[in-house]
Backbone as CSV, one residue per row, in Angstrom:
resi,resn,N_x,N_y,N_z,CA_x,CA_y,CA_z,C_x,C_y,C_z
1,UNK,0.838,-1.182,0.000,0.000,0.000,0.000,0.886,1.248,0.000
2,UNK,0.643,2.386,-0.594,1.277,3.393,-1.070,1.130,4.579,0.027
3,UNK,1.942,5.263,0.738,1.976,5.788,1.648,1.372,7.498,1.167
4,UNK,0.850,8.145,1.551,0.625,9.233,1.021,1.478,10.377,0.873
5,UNK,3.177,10.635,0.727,4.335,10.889,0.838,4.476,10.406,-0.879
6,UNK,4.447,8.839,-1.115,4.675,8.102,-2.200,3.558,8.845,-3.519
7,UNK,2.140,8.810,-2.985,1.189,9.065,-4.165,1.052,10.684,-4.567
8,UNK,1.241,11.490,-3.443,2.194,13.124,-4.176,2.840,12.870,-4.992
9,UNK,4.313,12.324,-4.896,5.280,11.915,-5.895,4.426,11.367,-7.088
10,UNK,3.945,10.392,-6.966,3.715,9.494,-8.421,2.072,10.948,-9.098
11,UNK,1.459,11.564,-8.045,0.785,12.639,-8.926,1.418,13.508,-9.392
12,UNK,2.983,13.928,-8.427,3.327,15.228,-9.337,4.169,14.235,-11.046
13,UNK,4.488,13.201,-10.950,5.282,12.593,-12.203,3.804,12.660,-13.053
14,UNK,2.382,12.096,-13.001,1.180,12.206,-14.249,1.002,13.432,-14.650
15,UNK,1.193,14.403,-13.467,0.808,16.149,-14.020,2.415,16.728,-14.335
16,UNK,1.713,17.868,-15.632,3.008,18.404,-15.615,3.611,19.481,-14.056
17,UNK,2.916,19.470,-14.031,3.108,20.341,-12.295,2.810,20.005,-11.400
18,UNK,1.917,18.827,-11.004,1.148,18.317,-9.909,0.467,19.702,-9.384
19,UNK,-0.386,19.836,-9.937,-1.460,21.063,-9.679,-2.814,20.087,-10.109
20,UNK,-2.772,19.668,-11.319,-4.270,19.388,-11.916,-4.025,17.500,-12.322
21,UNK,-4.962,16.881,-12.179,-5.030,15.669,-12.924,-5.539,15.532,-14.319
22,UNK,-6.132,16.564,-14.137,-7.000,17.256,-15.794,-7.905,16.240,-15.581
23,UNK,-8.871,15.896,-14.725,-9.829,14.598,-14.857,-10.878,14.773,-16.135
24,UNK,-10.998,16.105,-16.768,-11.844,16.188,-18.110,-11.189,15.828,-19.440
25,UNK,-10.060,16.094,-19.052,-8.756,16.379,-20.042,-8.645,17.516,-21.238
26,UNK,-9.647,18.447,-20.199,-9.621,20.080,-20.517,-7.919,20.413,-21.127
27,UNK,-7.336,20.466,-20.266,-5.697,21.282,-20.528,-5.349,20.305,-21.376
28,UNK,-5.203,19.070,-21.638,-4.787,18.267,-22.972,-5.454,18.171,-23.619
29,UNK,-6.653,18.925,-24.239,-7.483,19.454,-25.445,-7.321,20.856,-25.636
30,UNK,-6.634,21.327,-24.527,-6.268,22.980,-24.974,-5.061,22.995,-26.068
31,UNK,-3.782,21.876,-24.973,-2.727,22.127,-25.505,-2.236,21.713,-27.000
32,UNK,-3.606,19.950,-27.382,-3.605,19.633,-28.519,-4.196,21.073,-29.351
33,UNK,-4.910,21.995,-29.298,-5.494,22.392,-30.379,-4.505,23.787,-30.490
34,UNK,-3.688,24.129,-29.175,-3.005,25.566,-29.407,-1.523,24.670,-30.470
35,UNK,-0.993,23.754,-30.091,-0.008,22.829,-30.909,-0.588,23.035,-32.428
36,UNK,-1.561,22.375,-32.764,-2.473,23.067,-34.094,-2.349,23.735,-34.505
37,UNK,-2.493,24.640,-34.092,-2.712,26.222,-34.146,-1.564,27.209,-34.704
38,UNK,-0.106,26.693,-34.043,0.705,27.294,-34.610,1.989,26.471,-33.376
39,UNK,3.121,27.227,-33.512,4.076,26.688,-32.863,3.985,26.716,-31.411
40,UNK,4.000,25.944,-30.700,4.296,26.223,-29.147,5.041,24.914,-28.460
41,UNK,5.474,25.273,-27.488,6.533,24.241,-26.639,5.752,24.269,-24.835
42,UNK,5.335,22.921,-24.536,4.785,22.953,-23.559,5.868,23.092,-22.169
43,UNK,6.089,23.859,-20.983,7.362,23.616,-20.096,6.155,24.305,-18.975
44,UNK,7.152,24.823,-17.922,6.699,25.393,-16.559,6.081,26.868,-16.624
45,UNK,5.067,27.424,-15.581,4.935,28.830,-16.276,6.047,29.643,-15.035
46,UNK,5.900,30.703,-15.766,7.349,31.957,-15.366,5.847,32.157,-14.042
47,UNK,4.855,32.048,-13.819,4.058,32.775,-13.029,3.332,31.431,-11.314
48,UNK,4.467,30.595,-11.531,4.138,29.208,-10.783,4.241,28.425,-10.844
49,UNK,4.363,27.303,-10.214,4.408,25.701,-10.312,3.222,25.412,-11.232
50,UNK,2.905,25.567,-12.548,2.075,25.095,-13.420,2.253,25.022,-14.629
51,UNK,1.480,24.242,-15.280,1.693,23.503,-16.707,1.761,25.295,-17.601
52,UNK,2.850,25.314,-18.544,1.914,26.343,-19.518,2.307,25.836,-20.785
53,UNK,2.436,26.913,-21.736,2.481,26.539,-23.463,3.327,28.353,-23.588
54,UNK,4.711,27.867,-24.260,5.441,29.439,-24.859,5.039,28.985,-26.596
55,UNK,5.556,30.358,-26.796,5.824,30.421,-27.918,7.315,31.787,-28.212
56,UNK,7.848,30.211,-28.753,9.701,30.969,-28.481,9.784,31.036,-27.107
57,UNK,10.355,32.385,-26.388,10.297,32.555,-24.681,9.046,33.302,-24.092
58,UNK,8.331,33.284,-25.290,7.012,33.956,-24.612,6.011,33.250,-23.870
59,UNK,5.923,33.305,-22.575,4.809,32.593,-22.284,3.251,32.485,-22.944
60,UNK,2.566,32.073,-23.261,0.883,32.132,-23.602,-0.035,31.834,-23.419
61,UNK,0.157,30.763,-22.326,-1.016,30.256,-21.644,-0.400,29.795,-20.313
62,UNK,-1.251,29.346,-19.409,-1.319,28.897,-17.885,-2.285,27.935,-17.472
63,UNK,-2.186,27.150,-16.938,-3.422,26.398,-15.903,-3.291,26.978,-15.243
64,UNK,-4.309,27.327,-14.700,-4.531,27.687,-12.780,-4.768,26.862,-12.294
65,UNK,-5.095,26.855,-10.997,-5.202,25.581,-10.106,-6.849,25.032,-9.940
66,UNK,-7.216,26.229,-10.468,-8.481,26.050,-10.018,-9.475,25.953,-11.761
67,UNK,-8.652,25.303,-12.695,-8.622,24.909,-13.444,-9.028,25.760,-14.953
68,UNK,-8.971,27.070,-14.268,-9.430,28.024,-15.763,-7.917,27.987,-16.719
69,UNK,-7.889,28.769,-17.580,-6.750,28.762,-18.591,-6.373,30.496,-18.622
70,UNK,-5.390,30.752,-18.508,-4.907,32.293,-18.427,-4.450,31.973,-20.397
71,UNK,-4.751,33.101,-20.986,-4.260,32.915,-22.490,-4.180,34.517,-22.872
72,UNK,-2.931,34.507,-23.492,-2.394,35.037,-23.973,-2.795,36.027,-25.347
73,UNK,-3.493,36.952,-26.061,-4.150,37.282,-26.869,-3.404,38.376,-27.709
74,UNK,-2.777,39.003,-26.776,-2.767,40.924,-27.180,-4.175,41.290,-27.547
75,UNK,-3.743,42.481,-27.193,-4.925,43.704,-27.847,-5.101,43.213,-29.272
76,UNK,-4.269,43.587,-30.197,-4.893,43.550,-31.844,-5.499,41.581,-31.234
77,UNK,-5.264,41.017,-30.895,-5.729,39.577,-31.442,-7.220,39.559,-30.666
78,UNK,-7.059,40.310,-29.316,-8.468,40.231,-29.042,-10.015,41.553,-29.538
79,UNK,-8.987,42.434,-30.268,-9.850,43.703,-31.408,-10.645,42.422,-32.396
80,UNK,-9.464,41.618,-33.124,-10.475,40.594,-33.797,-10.925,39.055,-33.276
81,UNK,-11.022,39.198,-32.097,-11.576,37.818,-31.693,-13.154,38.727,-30.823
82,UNK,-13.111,39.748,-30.794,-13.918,40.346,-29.734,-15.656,40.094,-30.275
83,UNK,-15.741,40.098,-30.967,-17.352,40.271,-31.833,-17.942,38.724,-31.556
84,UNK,-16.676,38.115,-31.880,-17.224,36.475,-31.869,-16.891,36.187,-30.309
85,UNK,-16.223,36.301,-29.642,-15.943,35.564,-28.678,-16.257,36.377,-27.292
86,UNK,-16.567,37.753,-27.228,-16.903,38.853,-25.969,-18.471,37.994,-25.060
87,UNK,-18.920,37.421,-25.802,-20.229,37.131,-24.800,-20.278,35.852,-24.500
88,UNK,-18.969,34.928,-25.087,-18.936,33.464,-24.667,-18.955,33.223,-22.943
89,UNK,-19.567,32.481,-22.707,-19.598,32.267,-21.194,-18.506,31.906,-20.688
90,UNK,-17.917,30.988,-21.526,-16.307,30.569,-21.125,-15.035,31.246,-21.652
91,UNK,-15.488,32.509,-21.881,-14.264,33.841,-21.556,-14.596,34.715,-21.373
92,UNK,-13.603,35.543,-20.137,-13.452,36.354,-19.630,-12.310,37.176,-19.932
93,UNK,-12.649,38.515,-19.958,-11.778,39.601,-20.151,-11.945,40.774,-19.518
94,UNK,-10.862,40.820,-18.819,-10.925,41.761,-17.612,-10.194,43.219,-18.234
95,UNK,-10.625,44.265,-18.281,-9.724,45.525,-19.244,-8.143,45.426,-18.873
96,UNK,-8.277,45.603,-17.446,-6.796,45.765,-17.075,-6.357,44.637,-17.293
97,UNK,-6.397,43.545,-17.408,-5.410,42.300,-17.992,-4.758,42.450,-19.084
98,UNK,-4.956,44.056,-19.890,-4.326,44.120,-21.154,-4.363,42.625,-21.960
99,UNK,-3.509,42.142,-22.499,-2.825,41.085,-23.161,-3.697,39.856,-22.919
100,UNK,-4.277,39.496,-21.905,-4.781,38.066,-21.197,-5.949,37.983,-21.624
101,UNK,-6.677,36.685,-21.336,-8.140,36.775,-21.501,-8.139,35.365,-20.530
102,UNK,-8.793,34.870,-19.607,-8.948,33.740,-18.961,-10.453,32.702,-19.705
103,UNK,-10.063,31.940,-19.800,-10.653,30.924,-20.198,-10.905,29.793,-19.020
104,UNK,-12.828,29.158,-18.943,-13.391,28.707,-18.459,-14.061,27.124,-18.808
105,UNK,-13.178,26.184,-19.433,-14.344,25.697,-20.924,-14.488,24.863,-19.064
106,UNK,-15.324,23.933,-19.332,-15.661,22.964,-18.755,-15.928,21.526,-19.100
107,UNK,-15.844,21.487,-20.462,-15.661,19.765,-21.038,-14.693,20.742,-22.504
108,UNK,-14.096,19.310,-22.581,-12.744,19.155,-23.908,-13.615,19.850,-24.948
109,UNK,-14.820,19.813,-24.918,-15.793,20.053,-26.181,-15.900,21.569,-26.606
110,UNK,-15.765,22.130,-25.343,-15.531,23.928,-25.288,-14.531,24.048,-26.003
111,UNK,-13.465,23.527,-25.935,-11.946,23.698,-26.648,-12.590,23.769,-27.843
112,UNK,-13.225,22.605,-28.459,-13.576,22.876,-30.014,-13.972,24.074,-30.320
113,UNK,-14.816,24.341,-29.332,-16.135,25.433,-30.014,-14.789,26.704,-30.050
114,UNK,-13.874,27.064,-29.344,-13.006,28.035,-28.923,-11.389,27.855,-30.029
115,UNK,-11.975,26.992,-30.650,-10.536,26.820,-32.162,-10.364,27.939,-32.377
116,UNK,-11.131,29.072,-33.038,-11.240,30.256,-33.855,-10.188,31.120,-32.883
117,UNK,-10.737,31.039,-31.595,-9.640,32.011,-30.234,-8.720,31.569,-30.524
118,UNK,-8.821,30.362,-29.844,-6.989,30.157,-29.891,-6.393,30.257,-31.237
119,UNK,-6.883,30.010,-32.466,-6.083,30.556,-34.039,-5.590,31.958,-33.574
120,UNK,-6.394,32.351,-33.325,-6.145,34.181,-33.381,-4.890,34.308,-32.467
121,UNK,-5.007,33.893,-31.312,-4.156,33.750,-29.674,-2.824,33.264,-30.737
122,UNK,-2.969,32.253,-31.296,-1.528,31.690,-31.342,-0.692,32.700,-32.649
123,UNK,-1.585,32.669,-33.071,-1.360,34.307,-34.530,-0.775,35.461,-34.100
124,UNK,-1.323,35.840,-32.813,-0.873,36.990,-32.463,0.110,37.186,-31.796
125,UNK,0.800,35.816,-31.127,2.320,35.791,-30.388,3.358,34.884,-30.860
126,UNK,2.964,34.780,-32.366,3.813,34.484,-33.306,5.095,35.049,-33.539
């Protein structure tokens, strides 16, 4: 029997951070479709012990812990993602976040519907 010392260890080796198990497999339907999308390299974020996605040394996305997605947009990418994507329930955009937009999906299936964002997201920190 596995001591609970032992099963930390063997959760932080399944997660890239031992933050999330992804039990929806939300963040590995994000990261498959931002990979898609354009170039990115999955490593640690500059902002915590958590999974993110750069592009080059730019960071562009985040898990949080509490399982939303911090993403990366700029201004011009969210000027043209804004019409289509401002009243989606599963994003948020806070003014002062400049650059960010947090993302909410709640099944892998949101990721689909949210392709068009992340095209734009990964376009714009190209």
């Amino acid at each position: 029997m596995l001591g609970s010392a032992a099963f930390t260890v063997i959760a932080k080796l399944l997660t890239m951070a031992g933050v999330s198990a992804d039990p929806d497999g939300v963040w590995d339907a994000f990261v498959d479709a931002m990979l898609a999308a354009g170039p990115a390299r999955e490593g640690r974020s500059r902002y915590g012990d958590k999974p993110a996605l750069f592009a080059g040394r730019r960071e562009i996305a985040h898990l949080e812990p509490d399982g939303s997605i911090d993403l990366r947009i700029t201004q011009a990418g969210w000027v043209q993602a804004r019409s289509d994507f401002a009243a989606d329930p599963a994003v948020l955009r806070e003014p002062g976040r400049r650059d960010w937009i947090e993302l909410r999906p709640r099944h892998a299936s949101d990721i689909t519907r949210l392709s068009a964002l992340l095209a734009i997201a990964s376009a714009a920190n190209a």
